[in-house]
NUKOL-460653 format. One record per atom (N, C-alpha, C, O): residue in three letters; x, y, z; atom name. Coordinates in Angstrom, 1 decimal, padded with zeros to 4 digits. Example, Ala and Ser with C-alpha at 12.3 -4.5 7.8 and 13.67 -1.06 7.14 Angstrom:
! NUKOL-460653
(miti "ala",(013.2,-005.7,007.8),"N")
(miti "ala",(012.3,-004.5,007.8),"CA")
(miti "ala",(013.2,-003.3,007.8),"C")
(miti "ala",(014.2,-003.3,008.5),"O")
(miti "ser",(012.8,-002.2,007.1),"N")
(miti "ser",(013.7,-001.1,007.1),"CA")
(miti "ser",(012.9,000.0,007.9),"C")
(miti "ser",(013.4,001.1,008.0),"O")
This chain:
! NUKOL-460653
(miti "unk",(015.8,-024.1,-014.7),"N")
(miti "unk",(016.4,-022.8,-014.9),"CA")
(miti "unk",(016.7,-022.1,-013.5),"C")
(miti "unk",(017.7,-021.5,-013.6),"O")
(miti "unk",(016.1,-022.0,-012.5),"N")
(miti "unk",(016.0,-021.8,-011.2),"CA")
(miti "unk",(017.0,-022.2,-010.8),"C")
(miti "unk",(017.4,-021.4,-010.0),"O")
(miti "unk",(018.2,-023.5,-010.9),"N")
(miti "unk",(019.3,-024.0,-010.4),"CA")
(miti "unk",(020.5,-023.0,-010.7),"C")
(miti "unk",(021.4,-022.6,-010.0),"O")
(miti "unk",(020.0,-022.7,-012.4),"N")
(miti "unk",(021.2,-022.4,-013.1),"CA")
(miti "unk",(021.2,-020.5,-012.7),"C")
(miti "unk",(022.3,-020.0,-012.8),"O")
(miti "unk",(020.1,-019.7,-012.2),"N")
(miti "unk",(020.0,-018.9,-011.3),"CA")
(miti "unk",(020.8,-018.5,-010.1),"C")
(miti "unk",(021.3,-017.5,-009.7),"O")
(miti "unk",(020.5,-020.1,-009.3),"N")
(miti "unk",(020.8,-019.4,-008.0),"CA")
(miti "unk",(022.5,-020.0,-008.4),"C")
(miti "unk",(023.1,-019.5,-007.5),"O")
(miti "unk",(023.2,-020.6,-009.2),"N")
(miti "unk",(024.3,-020.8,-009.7),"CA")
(miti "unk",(025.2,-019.5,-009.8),"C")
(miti "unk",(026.2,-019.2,-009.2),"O")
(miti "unk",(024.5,-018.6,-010.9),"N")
(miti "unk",(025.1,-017.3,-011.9),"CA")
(miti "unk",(024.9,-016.2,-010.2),"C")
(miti "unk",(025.7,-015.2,-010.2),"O")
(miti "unk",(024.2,-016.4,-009.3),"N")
(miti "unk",(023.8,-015.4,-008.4),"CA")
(miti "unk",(025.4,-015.7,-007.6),"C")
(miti "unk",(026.0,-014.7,-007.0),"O")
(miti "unk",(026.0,-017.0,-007.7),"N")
(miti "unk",(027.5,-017.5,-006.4),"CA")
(miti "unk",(028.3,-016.4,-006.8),"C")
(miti "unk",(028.3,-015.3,-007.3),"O")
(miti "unk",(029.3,-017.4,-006.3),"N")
(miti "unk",(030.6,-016.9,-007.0),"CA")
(miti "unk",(031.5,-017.9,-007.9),"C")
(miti "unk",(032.1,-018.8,-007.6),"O")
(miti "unk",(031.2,-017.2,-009.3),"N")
(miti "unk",(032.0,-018.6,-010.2),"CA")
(miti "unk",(033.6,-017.7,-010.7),"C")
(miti "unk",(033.8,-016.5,-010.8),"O")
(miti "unk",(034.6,-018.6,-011.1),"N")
(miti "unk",(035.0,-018.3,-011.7),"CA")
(miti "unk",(034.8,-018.3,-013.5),"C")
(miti "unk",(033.8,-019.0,-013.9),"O")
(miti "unk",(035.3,-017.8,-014.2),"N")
(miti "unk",(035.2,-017.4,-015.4),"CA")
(miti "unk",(034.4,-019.3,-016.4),"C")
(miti "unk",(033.5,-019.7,-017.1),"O")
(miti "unk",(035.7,-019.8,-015.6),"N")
(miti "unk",(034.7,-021.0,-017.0),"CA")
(miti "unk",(033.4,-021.6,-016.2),"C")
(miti "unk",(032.3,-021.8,-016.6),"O")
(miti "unk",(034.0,-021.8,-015.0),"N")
(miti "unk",(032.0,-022.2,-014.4),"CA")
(miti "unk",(030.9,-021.2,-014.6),"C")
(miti "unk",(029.7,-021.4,-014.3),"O")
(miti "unk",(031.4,-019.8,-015.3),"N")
(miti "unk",(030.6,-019.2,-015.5),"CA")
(miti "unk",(029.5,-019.5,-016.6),"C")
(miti "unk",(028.3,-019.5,-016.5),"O")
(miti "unk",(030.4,-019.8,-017.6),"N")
(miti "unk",(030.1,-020.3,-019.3),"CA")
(miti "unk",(029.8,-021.3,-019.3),"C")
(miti "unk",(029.1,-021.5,-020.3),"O")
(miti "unk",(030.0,-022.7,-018.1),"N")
(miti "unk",(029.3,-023.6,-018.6),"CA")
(miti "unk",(028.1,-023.7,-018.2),"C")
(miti "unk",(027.3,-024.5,-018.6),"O")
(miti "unk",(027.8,-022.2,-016.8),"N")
(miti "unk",(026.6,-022.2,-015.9),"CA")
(miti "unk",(025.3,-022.0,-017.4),"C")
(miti "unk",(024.3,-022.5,-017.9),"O")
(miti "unk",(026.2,-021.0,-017.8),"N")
(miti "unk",(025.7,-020.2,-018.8),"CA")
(miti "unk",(025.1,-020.8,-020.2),"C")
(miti "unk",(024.1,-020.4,-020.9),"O")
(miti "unk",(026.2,-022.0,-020.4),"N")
(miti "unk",(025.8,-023.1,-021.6),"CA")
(miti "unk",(024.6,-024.0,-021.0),"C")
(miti "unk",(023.6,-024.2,-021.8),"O")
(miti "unk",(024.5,-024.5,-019.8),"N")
(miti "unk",(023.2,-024.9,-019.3),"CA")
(miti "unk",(021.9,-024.5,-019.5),"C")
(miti "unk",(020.8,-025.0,-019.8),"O")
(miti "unk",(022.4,-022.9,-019.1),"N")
(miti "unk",(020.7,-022.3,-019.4),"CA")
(miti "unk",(019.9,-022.4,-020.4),"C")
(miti "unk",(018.8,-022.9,-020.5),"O")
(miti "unk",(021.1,-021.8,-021.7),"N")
(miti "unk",(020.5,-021.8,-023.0),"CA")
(miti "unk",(020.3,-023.0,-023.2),"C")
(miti "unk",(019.4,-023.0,-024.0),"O")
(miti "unk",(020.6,-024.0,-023.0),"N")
(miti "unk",(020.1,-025.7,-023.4),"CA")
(miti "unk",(018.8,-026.0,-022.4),"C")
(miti "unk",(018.1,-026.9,-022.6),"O")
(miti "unk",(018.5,-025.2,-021.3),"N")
(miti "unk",(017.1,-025.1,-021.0),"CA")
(miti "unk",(016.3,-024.6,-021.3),"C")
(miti "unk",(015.2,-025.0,-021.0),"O")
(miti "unk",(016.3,-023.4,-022.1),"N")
(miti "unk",(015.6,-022.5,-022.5),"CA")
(miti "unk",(015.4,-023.1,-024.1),"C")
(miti "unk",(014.4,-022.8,-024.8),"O")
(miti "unk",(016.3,-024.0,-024.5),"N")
(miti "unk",(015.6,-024.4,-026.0),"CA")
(miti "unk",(014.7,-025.7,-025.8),"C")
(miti "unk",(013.9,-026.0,-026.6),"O")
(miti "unk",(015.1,-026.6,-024.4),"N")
(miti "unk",(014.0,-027.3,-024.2),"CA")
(miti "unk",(012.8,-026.7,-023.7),"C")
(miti "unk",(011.9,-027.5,-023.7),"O")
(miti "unk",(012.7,-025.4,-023.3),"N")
(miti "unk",(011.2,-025.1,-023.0),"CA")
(miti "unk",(010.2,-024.3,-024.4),"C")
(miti "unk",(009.0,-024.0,-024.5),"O")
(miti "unk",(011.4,-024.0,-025.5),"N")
(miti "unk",(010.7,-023.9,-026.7),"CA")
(miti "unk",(010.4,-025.2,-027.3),"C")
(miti "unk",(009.5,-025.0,-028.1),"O")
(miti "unk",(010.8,-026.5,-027.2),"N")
(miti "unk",(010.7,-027.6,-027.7),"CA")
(miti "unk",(009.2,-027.6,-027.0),"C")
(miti "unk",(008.4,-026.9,-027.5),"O")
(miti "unk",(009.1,-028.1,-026.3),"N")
(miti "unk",(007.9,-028.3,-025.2),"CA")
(miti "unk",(006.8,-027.6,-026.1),"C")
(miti "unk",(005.9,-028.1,-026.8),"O")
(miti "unk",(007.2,-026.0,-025.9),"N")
(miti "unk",(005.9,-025.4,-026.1),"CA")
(miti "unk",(005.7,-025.5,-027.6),"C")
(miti "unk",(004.6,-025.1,-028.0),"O")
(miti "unk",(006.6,-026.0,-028.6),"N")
(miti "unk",(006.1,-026.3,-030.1),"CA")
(miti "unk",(005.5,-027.8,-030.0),"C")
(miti "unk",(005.4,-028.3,-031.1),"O")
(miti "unk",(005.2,-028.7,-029.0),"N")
(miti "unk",(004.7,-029.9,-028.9),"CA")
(miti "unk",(005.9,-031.0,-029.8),"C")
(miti "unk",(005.4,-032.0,-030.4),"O")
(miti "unk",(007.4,-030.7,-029.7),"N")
(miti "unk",(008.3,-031.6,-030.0),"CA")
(miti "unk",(009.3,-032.3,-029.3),"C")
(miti "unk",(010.3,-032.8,-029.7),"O")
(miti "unk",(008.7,-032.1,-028.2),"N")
(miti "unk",(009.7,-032.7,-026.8),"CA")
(miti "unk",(009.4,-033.9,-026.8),"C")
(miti "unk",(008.3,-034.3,-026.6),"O")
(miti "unk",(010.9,-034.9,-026.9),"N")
(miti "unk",(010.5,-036.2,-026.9),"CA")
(miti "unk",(010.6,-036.7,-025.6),"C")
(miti "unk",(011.4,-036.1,-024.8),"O")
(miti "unk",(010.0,-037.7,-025.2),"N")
(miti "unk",(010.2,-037.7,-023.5),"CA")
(miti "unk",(010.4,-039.2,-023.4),"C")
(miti "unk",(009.9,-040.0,-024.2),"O")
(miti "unk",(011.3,-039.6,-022.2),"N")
(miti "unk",(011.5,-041.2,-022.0),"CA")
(miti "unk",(011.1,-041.7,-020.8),"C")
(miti "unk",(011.2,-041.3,-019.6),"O")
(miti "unk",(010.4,-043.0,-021.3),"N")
(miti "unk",(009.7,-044.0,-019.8),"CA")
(miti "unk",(010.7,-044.4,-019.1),"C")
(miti "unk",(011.3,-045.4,-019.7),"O")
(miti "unk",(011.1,-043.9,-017.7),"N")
(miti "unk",(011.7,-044.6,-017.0),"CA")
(miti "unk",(011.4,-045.1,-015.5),"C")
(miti "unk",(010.4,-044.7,-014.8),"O")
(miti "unk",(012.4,-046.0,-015.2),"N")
(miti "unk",(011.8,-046.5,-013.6),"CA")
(miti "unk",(012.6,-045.7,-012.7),"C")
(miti "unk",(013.5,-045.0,-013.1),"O")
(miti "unk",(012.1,-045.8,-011.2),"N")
(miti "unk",(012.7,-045.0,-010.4),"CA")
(miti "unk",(012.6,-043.6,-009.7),"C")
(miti "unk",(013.3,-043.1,-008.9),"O")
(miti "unk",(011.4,-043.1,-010.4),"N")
(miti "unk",(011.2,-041.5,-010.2),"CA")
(miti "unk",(010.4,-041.4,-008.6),"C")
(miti "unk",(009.3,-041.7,-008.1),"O")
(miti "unk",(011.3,-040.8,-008.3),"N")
(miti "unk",(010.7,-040.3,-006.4),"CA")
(miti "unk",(010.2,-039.0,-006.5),"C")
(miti "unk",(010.9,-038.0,-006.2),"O")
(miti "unk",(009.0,-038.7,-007.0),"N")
(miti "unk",(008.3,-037.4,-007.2),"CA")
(miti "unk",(008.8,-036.5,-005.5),"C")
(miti "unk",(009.4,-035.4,-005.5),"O")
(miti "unk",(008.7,-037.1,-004.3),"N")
(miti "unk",(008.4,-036.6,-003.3),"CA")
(miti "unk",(010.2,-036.3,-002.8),"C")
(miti "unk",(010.6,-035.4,-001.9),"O")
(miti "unk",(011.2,-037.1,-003.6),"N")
(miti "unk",(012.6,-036.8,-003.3),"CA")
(miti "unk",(012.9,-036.1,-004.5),"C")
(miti "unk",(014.2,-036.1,-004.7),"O")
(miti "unk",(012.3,-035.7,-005.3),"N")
(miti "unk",(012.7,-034.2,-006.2),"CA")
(miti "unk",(012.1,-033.3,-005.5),"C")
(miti "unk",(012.8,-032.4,-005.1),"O")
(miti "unk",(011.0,-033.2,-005.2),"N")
(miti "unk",(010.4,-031.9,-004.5),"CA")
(miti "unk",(011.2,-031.1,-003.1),"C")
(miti "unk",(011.3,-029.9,-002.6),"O")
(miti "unk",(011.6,-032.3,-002.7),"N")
(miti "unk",(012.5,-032.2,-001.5),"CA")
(miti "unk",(013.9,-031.3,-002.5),"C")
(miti "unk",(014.2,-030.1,-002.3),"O")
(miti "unk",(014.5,-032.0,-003.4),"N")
(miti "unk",(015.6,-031.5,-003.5),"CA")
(miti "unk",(015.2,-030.2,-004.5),"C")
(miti "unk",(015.9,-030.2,-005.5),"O")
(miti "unk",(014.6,-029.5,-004.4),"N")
(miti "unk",(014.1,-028.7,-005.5),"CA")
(miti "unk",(014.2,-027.5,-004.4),"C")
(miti "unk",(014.8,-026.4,-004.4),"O")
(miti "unk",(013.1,-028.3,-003.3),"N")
(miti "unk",(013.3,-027.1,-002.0),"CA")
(miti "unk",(014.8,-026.6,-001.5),"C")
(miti "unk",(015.2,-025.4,-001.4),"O")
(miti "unk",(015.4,-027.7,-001.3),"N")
(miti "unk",(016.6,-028.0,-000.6),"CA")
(miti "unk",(018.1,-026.6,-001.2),"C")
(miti "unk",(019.2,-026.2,-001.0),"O")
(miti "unk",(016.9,-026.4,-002.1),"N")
(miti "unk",(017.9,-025.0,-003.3),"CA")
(miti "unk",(017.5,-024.4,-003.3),"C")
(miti "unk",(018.3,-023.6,-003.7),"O")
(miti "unk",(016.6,-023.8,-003.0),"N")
(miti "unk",(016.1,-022.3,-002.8),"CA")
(miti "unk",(015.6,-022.0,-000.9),"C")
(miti "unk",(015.0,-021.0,-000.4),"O")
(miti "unk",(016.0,-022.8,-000.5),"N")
(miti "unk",(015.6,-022.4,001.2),"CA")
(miti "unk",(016.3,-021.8,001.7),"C")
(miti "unk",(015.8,-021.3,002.7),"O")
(miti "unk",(017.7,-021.4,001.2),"N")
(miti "unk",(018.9,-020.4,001.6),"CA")
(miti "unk",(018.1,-019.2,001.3),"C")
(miti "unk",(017.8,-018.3,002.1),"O")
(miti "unk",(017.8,-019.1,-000.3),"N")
(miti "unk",(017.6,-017.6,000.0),"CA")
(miti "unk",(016.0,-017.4,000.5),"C")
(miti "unk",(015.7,-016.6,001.3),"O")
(miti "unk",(015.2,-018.2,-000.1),"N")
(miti "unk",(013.9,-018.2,001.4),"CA")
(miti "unk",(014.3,-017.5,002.5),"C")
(miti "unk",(013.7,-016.5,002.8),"O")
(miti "unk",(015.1,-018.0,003.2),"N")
(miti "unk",(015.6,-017.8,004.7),"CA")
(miti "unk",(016.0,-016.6,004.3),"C")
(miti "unk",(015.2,-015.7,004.4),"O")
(miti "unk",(016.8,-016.3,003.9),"N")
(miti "unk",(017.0,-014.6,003.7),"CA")
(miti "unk",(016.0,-013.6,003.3),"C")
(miti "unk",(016.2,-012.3,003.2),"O")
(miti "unk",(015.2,-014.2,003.0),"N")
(miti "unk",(014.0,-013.1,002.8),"CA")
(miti "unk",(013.5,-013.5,003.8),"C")
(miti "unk",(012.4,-013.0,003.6),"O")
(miti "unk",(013.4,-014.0,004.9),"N")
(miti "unk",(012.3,-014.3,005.7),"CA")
(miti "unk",(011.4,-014.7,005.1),"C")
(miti "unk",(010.3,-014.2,005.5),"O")
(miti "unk",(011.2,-016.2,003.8),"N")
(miti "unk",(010.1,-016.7,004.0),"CA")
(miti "unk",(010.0,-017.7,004.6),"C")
(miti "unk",(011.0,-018.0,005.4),"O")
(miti "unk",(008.9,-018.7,004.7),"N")
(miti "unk",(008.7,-020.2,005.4),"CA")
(miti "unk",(008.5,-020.7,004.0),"C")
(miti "unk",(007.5,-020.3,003.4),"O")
(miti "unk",(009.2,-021.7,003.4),"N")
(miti "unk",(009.0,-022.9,002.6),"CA")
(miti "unk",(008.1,-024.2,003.7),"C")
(miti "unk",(008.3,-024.7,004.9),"O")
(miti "unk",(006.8,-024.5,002.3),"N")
(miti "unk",(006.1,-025.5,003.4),"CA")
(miti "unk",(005.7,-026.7,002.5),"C")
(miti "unk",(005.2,-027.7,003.0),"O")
């Protein structure tokens, strides 16, 4: 949801707005799925815990930096 934030924060036009917008709400019904214990989840290979955290940072360090904070 954080992505689709700093997304709605740019500059979209009209339909990247709605599809920014159709993202959220399909995140927001997976975090009701979750919290009713009906989220189905898949085993897969390949997951770089340490190269999502990176890119997780890699999105919010702009405006970090504009607040003056330090991401560490």
């Amino acid at each position: 949801m954080g992505m689709t934030e700093l997304l709605l924060d740019s500059q979209l036009d009209e339909e990247q707005r709605e599809y920014v917008q159709t993202i959220r709400k399909d995140d927001i019904l997976d975090f009701s799925k979750i919290e009713a214990g009906l989220l189905d989840l898949e085993v897969g290979d390949g997951f770089d815990l340490r190269e999502c955290i990176e890119d997780c940072l890699d999105l919010v360090a702009q405006k970090a930096s504009e607040k003056q904070l330090d991401l560490a």
